[in-house]
N, C-alpha and C positions, 0 to 999 in steps of 0.2 A: 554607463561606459561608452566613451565615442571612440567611433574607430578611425583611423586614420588610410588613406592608400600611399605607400609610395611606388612611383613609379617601373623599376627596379625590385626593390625587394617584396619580402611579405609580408600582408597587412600588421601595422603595430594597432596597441590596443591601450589610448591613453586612459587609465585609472583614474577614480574618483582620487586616490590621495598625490597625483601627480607623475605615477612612475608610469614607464613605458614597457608595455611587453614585446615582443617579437616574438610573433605567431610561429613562423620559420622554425626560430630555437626551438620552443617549446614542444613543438611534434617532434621535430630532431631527439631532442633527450626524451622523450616518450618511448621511440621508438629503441634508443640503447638500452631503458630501463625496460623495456619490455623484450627485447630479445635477451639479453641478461637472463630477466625470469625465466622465460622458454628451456634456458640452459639449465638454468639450478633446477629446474623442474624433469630435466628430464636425464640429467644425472642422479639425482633422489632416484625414480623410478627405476634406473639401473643397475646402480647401488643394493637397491633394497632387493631388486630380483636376485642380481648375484648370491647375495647372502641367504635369501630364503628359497631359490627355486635349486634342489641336489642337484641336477644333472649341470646346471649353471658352475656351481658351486664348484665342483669335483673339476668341470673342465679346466678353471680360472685358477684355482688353489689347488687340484692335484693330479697338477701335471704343469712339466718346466716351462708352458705359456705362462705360467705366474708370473715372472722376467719380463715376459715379451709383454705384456698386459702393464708391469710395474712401469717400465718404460717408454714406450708408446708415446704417452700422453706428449714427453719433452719431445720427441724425435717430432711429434705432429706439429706442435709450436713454434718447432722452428721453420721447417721444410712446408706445412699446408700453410701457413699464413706470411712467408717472405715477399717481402715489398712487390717483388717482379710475379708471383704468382696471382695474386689480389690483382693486380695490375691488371692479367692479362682475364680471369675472369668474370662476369658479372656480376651484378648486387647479390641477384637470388640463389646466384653459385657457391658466394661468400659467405650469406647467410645460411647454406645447406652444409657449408665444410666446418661453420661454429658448431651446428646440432650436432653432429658426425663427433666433432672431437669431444662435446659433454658425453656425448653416450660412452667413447671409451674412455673419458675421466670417469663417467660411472661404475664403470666396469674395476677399474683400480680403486675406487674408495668403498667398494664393495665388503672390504675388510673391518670398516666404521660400524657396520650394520651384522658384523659378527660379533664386533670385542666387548661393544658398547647396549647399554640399556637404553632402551627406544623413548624413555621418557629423558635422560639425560641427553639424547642426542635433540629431542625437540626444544628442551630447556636452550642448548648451546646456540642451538638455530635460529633462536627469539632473540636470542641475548647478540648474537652475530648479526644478525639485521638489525636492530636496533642502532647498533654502532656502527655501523655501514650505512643507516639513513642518515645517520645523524653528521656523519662528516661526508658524506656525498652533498648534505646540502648544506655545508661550512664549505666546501670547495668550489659551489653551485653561485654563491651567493659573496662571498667572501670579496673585498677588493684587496685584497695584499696578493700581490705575485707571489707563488706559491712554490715556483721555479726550483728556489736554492733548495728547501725541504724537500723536493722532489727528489731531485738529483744524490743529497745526502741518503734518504732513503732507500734508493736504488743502491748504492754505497753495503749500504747494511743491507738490504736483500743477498747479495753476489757474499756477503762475509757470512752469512748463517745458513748459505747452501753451499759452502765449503763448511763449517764448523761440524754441519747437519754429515754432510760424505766422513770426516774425521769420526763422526761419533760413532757410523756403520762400524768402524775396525774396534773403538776403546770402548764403544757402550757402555758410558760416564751416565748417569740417574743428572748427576750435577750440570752438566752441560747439556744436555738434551733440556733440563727446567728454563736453563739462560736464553737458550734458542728460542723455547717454545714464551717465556717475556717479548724479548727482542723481536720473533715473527709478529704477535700481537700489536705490537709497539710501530714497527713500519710496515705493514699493511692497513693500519690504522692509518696512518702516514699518508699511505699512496693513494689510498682513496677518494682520500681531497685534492689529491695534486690529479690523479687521473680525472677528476669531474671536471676540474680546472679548467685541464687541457680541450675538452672535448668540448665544454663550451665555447672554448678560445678559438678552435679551429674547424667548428663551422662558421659558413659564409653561404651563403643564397646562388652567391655567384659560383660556388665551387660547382652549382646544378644538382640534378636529382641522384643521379648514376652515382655519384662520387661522395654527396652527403648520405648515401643510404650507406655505402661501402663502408665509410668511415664513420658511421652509428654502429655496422658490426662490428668492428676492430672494435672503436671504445666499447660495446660490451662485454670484448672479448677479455679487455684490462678489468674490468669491474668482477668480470665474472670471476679472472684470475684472481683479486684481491679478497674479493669475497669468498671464496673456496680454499687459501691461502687461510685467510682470518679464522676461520669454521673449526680447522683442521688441527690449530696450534690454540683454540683456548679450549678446543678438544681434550687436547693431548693433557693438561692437569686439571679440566673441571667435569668433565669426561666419567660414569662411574660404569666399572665391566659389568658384563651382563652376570647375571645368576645361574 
């Protein structure tokens, strides 16, 4: 393998079969795919505490913080990570307010780790990364602009979280199954358009403060789709606990 310098950017690394790597990239998506895990790792852990530690349990589910715990997670999504907040503070700020908001996404999927058998929940989990490698690195790798699917996707995202609010009132078995196809279907979707993105828009010159920033944000999409995906091939392959 010869390496190359340029000036400018960071070292490329010309392959024996001719292609070119960019070192840059490659630590950049390291670094998203490994804060990522940080997160699903430590929602797992919070998750499983809620459901197995009583006093946890009783605080979360019995008592009307249930509410305040169910909704959280959206109020956090919006308000901790808006453009002018990220903005204003740094990398390692950014990266402490993703851990922050797994922990109280863990706290709300705490419910997964009461309903569900722990072997069908590891099942769903193998089967949900699998399909999340596999098109993270279709969107990784892939040269077709990936744009219009994106956009369509998000499309469908915003119509099965109104269909999802309609079904709290009619609690349709039939509509909640359509949902839980169609979440699988574009979150499967956005995961190739999100890797897309993330490769698309680093740049060396963006600098280190600002490529580190925006490896959390894209983790923070990955993490979403993947916790997103988990959760809807959950909801029908899913078996209750005993």
């Amino acid at each position: 393998m010869k390496m190359s310098y340029d000036p400018i950017q960071q070292p490329t690394f010309a392959r024996a079969d001719g292609r070119v790597v960019d070192a840059g990239l490659q630590a950049h998506m390291r670094s998203v795919y490994n804060t990522m895990c940080w997160g699903l790792a430590v929602t797992a852990a919070v998750a499983w505490s809620v459901a197995n530690v009583a006093p946890l349990r009783s605080l979360v589910f019995g008592t009307p913080l249930s509410w305040v715990f169910a909704l959280a997670p959206l109020f956090f999504v919006m308000f901790g990570f808006s453009a002018n907040r990220v903005r204003r503070l740094t990398a390692q700020q950014v990266r402490n307010t993703f851990i922050g908001f797994s922990a109280l996404m863990g706290v709300s999927m705490g419910t997964i780790f009461m309903y569900y058998s722990g072997v069908s929940i590891a099942r769903v989990f193998v089967i949900t990364a699998g399909t999340f490698a596999a098109m993270s690195l279709i969107g990784y790798t892939t040269k077709r602009d990936l744009s219009a699917m994106g956009s369509f996707m998000m499309m469908g995202m915003i119509g099965i979280v109104l269909a999802s609010v309609v079904n709290i009132f009619v609690a349709s078995a039939a509509i909640n199954f359509v949902v839980s196809i169609l979440g699988v279907v574009i979150f499967t979707g956005l995961t190739a358009w999100e890797t897309q993105m993330i490769k698309e828009n680093y740049a060396e010159a963006n600098g280190v403060e600002s490529n580190s920033k925006m490896a959390t944000m894209g983790a923070l999409n990955l993490y979403m789709s993947f916790i997103n995906l988990f959760q809807f091939l959950m909801s029908f392959m899913g078996n209750n606990r005993n």
